[in-house]
C-alpha positions in Angstrom: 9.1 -13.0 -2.4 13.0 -14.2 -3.3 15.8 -12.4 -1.5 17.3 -9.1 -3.6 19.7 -10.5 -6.2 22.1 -7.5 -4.2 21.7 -8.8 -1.0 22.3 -12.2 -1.8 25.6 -11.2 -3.9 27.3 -9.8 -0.8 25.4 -11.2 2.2 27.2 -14.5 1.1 30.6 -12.3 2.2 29.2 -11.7 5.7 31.6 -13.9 8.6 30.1 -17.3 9.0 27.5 -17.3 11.7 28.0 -13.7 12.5 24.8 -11.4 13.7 22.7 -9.9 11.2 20.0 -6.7 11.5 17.3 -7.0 9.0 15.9 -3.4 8.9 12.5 -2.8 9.1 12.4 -6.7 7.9 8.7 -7.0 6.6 8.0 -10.3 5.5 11.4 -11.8 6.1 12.7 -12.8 3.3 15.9 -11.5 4.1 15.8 -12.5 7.7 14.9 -16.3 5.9 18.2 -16.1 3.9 20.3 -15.5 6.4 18.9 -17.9 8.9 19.3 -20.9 6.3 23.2 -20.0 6.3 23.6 -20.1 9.6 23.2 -16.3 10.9 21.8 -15.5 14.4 18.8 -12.7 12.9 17.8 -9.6 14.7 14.3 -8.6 12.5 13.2 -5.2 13.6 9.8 -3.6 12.1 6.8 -2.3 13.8 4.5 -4.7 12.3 6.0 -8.8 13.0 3.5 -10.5 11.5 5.1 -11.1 8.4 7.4 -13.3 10.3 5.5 -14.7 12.9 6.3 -18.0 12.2 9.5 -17.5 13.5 8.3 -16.6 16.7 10.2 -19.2 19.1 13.3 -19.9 16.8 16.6 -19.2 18.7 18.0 -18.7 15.5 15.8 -15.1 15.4 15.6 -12.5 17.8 12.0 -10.2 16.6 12.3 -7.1 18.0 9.0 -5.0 17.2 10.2 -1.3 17.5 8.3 1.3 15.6 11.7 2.9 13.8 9.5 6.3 12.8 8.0 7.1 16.0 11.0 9.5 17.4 12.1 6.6 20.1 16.0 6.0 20.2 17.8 3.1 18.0 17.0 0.0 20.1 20.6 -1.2 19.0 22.8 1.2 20.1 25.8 -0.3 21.9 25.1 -3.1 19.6 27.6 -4.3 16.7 26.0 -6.5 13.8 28.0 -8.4 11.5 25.7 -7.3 8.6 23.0 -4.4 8.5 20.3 -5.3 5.9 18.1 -2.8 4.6 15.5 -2.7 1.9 12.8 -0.9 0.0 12.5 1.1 2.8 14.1 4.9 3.6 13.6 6.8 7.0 16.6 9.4 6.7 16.7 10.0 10.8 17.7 6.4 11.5 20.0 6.5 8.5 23.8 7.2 10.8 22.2 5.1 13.5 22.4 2.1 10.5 25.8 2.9 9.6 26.6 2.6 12.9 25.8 -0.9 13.9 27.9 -2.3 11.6 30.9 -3.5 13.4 34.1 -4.2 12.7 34.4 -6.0 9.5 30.7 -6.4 9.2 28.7 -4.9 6.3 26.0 -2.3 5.4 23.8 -3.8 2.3 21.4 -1.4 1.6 19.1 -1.1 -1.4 16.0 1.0 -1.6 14.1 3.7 -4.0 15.9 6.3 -5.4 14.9 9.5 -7.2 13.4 8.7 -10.6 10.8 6.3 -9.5 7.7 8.0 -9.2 7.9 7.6 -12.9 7.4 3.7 -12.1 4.9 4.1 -9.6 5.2 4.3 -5.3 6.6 5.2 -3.7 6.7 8.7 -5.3 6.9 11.1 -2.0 10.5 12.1 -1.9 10.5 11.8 1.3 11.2 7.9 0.5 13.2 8.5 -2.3 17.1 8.5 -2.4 18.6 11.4 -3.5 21.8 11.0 -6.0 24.7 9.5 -4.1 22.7 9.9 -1.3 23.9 6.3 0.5 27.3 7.5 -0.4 27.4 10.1 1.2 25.9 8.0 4.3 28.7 5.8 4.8 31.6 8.5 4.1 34.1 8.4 6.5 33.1 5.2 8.2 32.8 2.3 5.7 34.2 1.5 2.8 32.2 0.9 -0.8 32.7 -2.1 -2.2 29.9 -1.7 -4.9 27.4 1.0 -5.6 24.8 1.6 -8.1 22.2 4.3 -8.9 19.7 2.3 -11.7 16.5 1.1 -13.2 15.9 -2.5 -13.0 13.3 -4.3 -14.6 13.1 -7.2 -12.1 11.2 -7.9 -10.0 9.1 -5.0 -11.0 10.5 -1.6 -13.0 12.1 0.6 -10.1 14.8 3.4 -10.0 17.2 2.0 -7.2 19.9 2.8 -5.2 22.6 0.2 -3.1 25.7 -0.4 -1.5 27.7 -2.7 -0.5 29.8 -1.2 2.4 32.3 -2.9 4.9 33.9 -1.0 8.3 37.4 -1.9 9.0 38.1 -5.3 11.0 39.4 -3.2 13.9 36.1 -0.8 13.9 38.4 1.9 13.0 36.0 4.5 10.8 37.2 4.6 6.8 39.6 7.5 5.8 38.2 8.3 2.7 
């Protein structure tokens, strides 16, 4: 599967070589893109072997965490240059995200948004983004460089949502 159009957009705007989180990373593609421009990739999910084949690459740290089973955040202490998450939605990890992102580093997030069980799955609500729901995530501490709350045809019809958030160079949380 090709990187998100979204994620490619801004991801080229993350500091050159600078540490990247791929969120419950799946089968990599994400963690891929980055690598091939030079990122150092932490890929957390609870099931690696979509990206097994990077097993051994000093370019990819795989961390296989379980991010639903009540454990804490394995990161943290831990700033990232850019925090990658997509198609995927667990709200009580949702400030811990916002969190790693350090100082001038970036949140890219797009995921599912209410609207899609018209589409098809996910339909539990549970895994659907409510409106301005990311928004309202990253109040306070980042600022929004882009946001959007849509249907896209590509790659498949879906109701999204995504941002494209950045925390202040000197980690200092957004007044807004």
């Amino acid at each position: 599967m090709e990187p998100s159009a979204w994620i490619t957009r801004f991801g080229a705007a993350v500091a050159p070589r600078g540490s990247v989180l791929d969120v419950a990373c799946g089968g990599g593609r994400h963690t891929r893109w980055f690598v091939e421009r030079g990122h150092h990739v932490t890929a957390v999910d609870r099931d690696l072997s979509g990206v097994a084949d990077l097993l051994g690459d000093e370019r990819v740290e795989l961390v296989d965490h379980d991010l639903e089973d009540g454990s804490p955040w394995p990161f943290p202490d831990r700033p990232f240059a850019a925090v990658v998450v997509t198609n995927y939605l667990w709200r009580p990890i949702l400030a811990d995200v916002v969190r790693s992102v350090g100082p001038g580093g970036w949140l890219l997030y797009e995921t599912f948004a209410v609207g899609n069980e018209r589409f098809g799955h996910p339909t539990n609500p549970d895994f659907l983004l409510r409106p301005g729901e990311l928004l309202a995530a990253v109040h306070g501490g980042l600022r929004v460089v882009a946001y959007e709350d849509v249907v896209v045809e590509h790659p498949r019809p879906a109701a999204v949502q995504r941002i494209a958030a950045t925390r202040d160079h000197e980690g200092r949380d957004d007044p807004s």
